[in-house]
SEZAFI-749432 format. One record per residue: x, y, z of N, C-alpha, C in turn. Coordinates in steps of 0.001 Angstrom, whole numbers, plus 500000, padded with zeros to 6 digits. Each point is the difference from the previous one (the first is absolute). Example, Ala and Ser with C-alpha at 12.3 -4.5 7.8 and 13.67 -1.06 7.14 Angstrom:
! SEZAFI-749432
513190494310507800499110501190500000500900501200500000499650501050499280500820501190500060499230501090500730
! end
This chain:
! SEZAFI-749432
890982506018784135499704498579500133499404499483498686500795498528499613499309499682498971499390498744500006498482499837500124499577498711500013500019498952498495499741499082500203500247498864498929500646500439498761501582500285500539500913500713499565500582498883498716499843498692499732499898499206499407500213500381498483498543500953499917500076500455498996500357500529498787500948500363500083501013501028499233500757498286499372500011498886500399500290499187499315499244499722498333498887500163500461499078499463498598499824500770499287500151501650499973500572501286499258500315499666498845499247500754499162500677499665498312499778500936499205500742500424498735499387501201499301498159500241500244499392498766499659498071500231499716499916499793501426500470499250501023499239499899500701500665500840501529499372500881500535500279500954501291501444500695499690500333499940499149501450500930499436500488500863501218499240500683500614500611500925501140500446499595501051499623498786500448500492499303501094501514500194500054500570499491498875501541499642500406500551501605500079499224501081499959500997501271500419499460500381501469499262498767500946500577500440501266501049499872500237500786499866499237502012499677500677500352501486500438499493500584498923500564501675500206499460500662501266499090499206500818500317500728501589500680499804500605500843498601499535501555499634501024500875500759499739500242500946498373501261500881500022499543501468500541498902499893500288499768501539500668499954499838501804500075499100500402501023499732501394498422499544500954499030499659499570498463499936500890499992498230500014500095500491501500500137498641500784498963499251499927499798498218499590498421499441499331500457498649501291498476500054499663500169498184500137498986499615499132500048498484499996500081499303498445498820498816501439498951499813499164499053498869501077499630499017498798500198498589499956499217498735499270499999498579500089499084499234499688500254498887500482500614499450498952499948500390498879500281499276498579501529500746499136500924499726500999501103500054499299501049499188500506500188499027499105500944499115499809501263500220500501500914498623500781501519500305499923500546500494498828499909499436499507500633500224498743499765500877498815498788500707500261499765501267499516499909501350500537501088499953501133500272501303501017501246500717499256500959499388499606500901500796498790499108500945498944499291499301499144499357500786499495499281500532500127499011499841501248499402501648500635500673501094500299501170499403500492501219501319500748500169500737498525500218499102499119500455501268498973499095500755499058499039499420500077498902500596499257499399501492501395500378499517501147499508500766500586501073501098500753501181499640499521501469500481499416500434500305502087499809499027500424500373499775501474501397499034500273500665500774500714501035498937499912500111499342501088500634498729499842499900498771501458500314500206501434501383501218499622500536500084501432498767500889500749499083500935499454499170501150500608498825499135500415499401498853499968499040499088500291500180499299501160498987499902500300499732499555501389498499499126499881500812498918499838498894498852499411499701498826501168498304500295500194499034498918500829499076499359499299500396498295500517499631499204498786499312498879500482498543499540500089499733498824500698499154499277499083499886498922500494499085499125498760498487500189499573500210499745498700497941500609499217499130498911500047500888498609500712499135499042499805499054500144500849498271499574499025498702500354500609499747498570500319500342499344501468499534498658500533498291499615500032499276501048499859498625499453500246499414500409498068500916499497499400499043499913498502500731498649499292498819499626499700500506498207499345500033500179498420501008499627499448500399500379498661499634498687499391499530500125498740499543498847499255499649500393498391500231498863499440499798500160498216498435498654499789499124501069499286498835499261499946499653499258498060499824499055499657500114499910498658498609499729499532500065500200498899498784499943499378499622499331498496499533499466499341500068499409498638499515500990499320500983500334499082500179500386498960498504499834498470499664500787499550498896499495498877500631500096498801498786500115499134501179499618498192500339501121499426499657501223500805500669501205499630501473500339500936499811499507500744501549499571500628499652501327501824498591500198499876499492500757501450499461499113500659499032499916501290499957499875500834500093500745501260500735500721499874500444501016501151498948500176500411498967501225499446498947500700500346499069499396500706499453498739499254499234499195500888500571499816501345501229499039500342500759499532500823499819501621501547500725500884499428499581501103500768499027500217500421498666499798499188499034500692500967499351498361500921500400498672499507499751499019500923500688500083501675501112500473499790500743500223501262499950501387500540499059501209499782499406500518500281499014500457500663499370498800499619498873499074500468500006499707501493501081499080499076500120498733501666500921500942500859500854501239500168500075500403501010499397501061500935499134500584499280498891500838500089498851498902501287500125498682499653498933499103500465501113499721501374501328499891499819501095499505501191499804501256501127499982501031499206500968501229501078498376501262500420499837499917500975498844500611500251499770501693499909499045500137499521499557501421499096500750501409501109500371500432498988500900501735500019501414499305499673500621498962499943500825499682499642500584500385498945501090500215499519500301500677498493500813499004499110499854500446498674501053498941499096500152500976498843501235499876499614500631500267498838500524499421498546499862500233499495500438499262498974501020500903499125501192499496499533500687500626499402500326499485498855500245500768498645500412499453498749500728501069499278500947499577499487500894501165499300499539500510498315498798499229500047498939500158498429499154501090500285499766501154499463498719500844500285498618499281499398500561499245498668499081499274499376499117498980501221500981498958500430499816499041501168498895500499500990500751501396500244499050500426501573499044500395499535499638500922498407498507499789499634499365499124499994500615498617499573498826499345499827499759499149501464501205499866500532499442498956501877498977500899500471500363501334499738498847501463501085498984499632499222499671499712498518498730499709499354499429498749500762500797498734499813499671498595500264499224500210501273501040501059500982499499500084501220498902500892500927499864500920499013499091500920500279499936501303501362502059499754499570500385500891501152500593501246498855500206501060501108500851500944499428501675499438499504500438500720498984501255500081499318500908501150500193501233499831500558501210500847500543501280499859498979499913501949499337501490499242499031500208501825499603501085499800499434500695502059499810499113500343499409499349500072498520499057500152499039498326500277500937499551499532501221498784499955499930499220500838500778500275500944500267499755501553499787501112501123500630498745501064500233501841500863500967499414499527501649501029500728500576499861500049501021499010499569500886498825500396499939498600500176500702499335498434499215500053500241498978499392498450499404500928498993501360501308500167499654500870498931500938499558500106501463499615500704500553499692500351501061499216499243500607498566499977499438498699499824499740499990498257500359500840499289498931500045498994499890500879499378501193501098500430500473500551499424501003499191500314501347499000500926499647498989500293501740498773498882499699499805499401498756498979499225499827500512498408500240501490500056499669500034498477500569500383499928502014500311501200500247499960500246501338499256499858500645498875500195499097498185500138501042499770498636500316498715499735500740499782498564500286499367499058498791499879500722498625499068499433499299501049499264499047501493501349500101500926499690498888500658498853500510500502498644500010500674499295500316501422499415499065499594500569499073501145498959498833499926501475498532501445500215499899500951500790499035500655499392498849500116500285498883500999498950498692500800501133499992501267499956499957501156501546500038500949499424499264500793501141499747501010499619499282501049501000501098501387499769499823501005500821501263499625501379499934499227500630499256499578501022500520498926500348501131499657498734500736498827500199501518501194499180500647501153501443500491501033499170500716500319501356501129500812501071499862500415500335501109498912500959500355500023499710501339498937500868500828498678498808500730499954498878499347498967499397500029500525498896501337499203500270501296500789499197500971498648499645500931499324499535499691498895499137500473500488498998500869499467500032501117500698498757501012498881498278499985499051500197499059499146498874499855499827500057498670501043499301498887500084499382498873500666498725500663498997499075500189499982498660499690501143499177499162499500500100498448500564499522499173500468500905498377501241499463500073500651500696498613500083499396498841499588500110499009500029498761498825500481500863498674501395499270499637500633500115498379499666499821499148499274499859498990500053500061498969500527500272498769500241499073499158501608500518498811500950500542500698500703500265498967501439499745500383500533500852501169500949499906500526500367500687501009501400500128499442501055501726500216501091499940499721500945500128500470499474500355501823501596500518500736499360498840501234500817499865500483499482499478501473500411501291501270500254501031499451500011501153500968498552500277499983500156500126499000497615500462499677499177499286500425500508498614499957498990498914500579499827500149501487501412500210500324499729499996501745499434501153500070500019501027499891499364501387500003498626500058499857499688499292498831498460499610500066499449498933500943500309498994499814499383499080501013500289500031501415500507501187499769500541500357501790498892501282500360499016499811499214498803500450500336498602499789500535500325498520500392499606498815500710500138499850501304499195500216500908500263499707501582500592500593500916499946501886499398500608500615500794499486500091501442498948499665500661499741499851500967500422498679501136500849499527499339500509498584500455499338498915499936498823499701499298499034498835499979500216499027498756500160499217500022500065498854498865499698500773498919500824499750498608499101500496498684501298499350499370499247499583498564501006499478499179500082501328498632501412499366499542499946500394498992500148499174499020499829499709498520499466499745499027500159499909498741500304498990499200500805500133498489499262499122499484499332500621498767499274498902498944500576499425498844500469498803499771500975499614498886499068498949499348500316499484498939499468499221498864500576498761500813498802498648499657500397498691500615501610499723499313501015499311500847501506499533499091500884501395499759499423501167500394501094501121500073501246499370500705499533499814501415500840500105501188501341499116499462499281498566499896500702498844499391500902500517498638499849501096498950500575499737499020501199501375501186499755500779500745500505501065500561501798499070500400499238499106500551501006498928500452500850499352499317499692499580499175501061499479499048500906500773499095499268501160499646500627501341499145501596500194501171499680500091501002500902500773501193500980498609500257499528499243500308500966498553499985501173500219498765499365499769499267500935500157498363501217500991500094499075501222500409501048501335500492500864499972500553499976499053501001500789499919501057501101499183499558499878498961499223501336499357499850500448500562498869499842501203499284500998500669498975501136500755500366500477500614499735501297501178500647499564500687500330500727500860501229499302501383500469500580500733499389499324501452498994501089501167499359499882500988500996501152500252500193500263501581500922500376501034498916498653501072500811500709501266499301500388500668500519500441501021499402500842501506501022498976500717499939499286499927498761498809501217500245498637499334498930498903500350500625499023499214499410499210500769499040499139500162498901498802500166499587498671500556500472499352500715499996498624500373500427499076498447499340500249499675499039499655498433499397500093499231501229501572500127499980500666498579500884499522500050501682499706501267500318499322500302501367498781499260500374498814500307498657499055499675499701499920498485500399500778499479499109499565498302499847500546499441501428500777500720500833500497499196501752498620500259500348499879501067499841498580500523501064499093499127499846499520499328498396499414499291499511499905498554500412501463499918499997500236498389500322500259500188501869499623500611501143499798500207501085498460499491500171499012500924499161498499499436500146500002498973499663500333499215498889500171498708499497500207498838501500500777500663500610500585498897501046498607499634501146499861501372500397499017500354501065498999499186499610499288499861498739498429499636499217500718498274499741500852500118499735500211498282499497499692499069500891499926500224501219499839498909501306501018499170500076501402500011499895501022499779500001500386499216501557499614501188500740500561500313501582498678501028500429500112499938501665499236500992500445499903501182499581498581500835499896500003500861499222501332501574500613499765499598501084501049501058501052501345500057499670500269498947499569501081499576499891501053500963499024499284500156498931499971501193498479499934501457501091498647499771500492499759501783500131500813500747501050500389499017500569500859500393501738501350500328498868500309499104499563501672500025498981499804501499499252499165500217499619500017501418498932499405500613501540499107500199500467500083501254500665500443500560501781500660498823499957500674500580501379501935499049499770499954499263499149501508499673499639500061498545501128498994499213500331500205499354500868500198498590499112500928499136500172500657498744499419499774498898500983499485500028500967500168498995500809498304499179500720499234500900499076498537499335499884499844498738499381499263498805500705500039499034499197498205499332499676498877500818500580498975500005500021499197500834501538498756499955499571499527501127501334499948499080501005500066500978500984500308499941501303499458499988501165499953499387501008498781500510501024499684501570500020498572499906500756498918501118499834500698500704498743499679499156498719499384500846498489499488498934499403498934501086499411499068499112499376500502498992498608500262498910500003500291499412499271499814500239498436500780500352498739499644499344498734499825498992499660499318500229498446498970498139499536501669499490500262500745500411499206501155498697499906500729499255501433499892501162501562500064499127500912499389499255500292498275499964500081498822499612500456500340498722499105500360499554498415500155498954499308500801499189500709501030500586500260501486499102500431499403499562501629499741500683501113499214499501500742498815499292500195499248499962498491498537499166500037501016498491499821501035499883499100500438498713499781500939499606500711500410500692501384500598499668501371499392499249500420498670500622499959498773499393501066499754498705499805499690499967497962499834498524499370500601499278500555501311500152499798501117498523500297499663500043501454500309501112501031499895499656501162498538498580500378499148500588499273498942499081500434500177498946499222500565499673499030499985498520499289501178499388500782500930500322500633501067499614500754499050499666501495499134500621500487499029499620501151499328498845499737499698499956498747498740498524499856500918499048499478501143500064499728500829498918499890500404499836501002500180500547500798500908499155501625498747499604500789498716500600500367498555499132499761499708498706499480500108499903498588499954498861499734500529498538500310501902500598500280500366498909500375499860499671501330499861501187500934499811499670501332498324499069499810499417500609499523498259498461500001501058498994499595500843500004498768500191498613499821500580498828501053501145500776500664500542499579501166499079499365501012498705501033500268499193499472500804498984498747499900500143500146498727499188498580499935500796499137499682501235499799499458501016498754500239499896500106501916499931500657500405500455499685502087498547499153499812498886500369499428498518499546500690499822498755499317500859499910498920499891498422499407500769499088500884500841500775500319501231498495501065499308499636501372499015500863500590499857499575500810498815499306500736499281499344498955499324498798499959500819498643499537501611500032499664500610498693499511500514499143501456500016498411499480499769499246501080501613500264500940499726499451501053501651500159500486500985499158499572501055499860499585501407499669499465501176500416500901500774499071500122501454499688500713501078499862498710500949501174500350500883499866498474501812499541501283500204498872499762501071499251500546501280500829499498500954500233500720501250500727499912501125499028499991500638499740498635500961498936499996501046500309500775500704499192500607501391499906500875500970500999499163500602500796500927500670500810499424501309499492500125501114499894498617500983499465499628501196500777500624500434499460499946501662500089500393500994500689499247500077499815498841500368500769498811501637499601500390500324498905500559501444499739500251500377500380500911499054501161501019500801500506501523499247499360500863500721499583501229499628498923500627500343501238501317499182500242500918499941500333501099499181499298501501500323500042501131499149499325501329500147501111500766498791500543500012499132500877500710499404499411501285499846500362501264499825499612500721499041499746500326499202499099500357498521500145500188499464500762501016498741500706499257499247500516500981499186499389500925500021500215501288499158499126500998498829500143499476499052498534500595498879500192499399499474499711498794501094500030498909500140499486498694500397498816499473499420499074499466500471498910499326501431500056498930501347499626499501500502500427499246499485499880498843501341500827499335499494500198498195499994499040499664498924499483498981499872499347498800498960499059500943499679499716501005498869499228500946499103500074499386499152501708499393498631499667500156499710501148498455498886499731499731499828501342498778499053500524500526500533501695499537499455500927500329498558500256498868499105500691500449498682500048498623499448501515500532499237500591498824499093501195500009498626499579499333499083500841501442498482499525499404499881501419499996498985499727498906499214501444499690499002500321500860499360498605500813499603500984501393500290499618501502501117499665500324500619500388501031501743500512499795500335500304498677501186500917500120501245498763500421501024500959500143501175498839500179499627499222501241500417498569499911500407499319501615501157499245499519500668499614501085500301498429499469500055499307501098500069498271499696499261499123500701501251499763501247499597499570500956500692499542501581500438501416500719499304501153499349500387500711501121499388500488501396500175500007501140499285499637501278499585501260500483
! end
C-alpha cells in the first residue's frame, strides 16, 4: 500500500530521487494500491508511467476532494517602500484569528521562502518548520510543541506536510508565492479536518488580484499554441498561470481548484452547505445591495401614491358631464327599455360622491 502516492510526481534528481524507482515493484509482479487526495485528472498518465503501471491493470476509485466546510479567500495588504509588508500583515491576521477562533485551535502558515518562515516565526514568536532545521528529533520536538496546548501557530515551508493530520487547524494562510495548485490544495486541505468551518488563506500585495486580471484577459484573446510535447519550462508556467487564476478573483475561488483537482467544468460558484469564498460573499453582498435599493424604491413610490390618494380626498365634489355620444354616420333604433326615457332625452353625469346615476330613472 502506498499512501500519498502523489509523490513520485515532484521527484527530481536533488529532490527525493528514489521515489520514482517505486515503479520497479510493478515489474516484479507485487500487487499495490496507490491512496491520495492530490492527484489530478490529468496527471494520472503520468503517474502510471513514472510508476510504470499500465491502464488496462487499474482499477480506479475516484470521488471529489472538494473540502465544503473551508472558505477560501485572498487577503491584501499595503505594500511599504521596500516593496514588504507581508510580515507585518501576517502577524496582524494572526492576531485577529487567534482573537476569532477559540484557544487549542491551530494555524499554519505556509511560505515557500525558508528566509520568509524565519522571519514570520521571528515576527511571531512561534516555532519555524523547514528541511534544514534540524534532524529528526529537533523536527519532532517542534511539531509536539505546536500540538501542545501552548503551541498554537507554525511558519512551514512544504516540508510540515505529510503525516501532519490534525483535525483542529482552524486556519491556513499563504504567504509568497505559491507554485502548483496540487500543493495548495494539499496544504490548505489541512484545514478543518474535523468538519468545522476553517478558512484557508492567501496574502497578496494591494492591486495584485486586479493586475492578475487583466494579465489573463489579454491572454485570452491571443492564439492558443498546441503542442505535441511540452517543456519542464512550459509545464512550469501552466501550473503557474493555474495559481494566477485561482488568486486573481476572477471567478469563485472553487471554480479554479475543483477544474484542476477533480476535472469538474460545470462549477459556476459555491454551493449550498459550503462555506462560501470572499469572491461569492462579494457577488452576494451586492445581490443584497440592489435587492434592497430595488425595495426602497418601490417604497418610495408606493408613499408617493399614498399621499396623492390622501390629497384627493379632501377635494370639493365635481360632476364631469358626458357629451352625447355621436353617430359617426350609423344610424340605428334600439328599442327602448321599459322604464327608460329614450336616447338623447336626458344627460347622463358622474359624481365623485355618489358614482354613476342618471337622471329619470324610477
Amino acid at each position: 500500500m502506498f499512501d500519498e502516492c502523489y509523490t513520485p510526481l515532484d521527484s527530481t534528481a536533488e529532490f527525493r530521487p528514489k521515489m520514482r524507482q517505486l515503479g520497479e515493484l510493478m515489474e516484479r509482479g507485487v500487487q499495490m494500491v496507490y491512496l491520495t487526495a492530490t492527484l489530478p485528472p490529468h496527471a494520472e498518465p503520468e503517474f502510471m508511467n513514472i510508476m510504470r503501471i499500465k491502464a488496462d491493470d487499474v482499477h480506479m476509485f475516484r470521488s471529489p476532494t472538494s473540502r465544503p466546510n473551508i472558505a477560501y479567500s485572498v487577503v491584501e495588504y499595503e505594500e511599504d517602500e521596500f516593496g514588504r509588508g507581508d510580515i507585518t500583515a501576517a502577524c496582524r491576521l494572526v492576531e485577529q484569528k487567534l482573537e476569532e477562533y477559540a484557544a487549542l485551535a491551530k494555524i499554519i502558515i505556509y511560505s515557500s521562502s525558508i528566509v520568509t518562515t524565519q522571519e514570520v516565526s521571528s515576527a511571531l514568536g512561534c516555532h519555524a518548520y523547514y528541511r534544514d532545521v534540524g534532524d529528526v528529533a529537533v523536527k519532532d520536538e517542534i511539531r509536539k510543541a505546536w500540538e501542545s496546548a501552548d503551541g498554537r501557530v507554525v511558519v512551514a515551508t512544504n516540508a510540515f506536510g505529510l503525516g501532519i493530520d490534525r483535525p483542529d487547524v482552524r486556519v491556513v494562510v499563504h504567504i509568497g508565492p505559491i507554485y502548483q495548485m496540487r500543493n495548495y490544495s494539499q496544504e490548505s486541505g489541512r484545514a478543518g479536518r474535523d468538519g468545522k468551518r476553517s478558512e484557508a488563506i492567501v496574502l497578496m500585495p494591494v492591486g495584485r488580484q486586479e493586475a492578475l486580471q487583466k494579465a489573463h484577459e489579454q491572454a485570452r484573446r491571443r492564439p492558443v499554441k498546441f503542442h505535441i510535447s511540452m517543456t519542464a519550462k512550459e509545464k512550469q508556467r501552466i501550473e503557474q498561470q493555474k495559481v494566477e487564476r485561482f488568486v486573481s478573483g476572477a471567478a469563485c475561488r472553487r471554480v479554479y481548484l475543483d477544474r484542476e483537482m477533480d476535472g469538474r467544468m460545470d462549477r459556476v460558484r459555491c454551493e449550498d452547505e459550503e462555506e462560501r469564498c470572499d469572491m461569492c460573499q462579494a457577488s452576494d453582498a451586492m445581490i443584497d445591495e440592489l435587492e434592497g435599493q430595488r425595495q426602497a424604491y418601490i417604497q418610495r413610490e408606493q408613499e408617493k401614491q399614498d399621499r396623492l390618494m390622501d390629497s384627493a380626498i379632501g377635494m370639493p365634489t365635481s360632476s364631469i358631464p358626458f357629451p352625447e355620444a355621436e353617430s359617426n354616420g350609423f344610424h340605428s333604433s334600439p328599442e327602448p327599455i321599459p322604464g327608460l326615457s329614450p336616447p338623447g332625452s336626458q344627460k347622463s353625469t358622474v359624481s365623485f360622491d355618489q358614482g354613476f346615476m342618471a337622471d329619470g330613472i324610477s
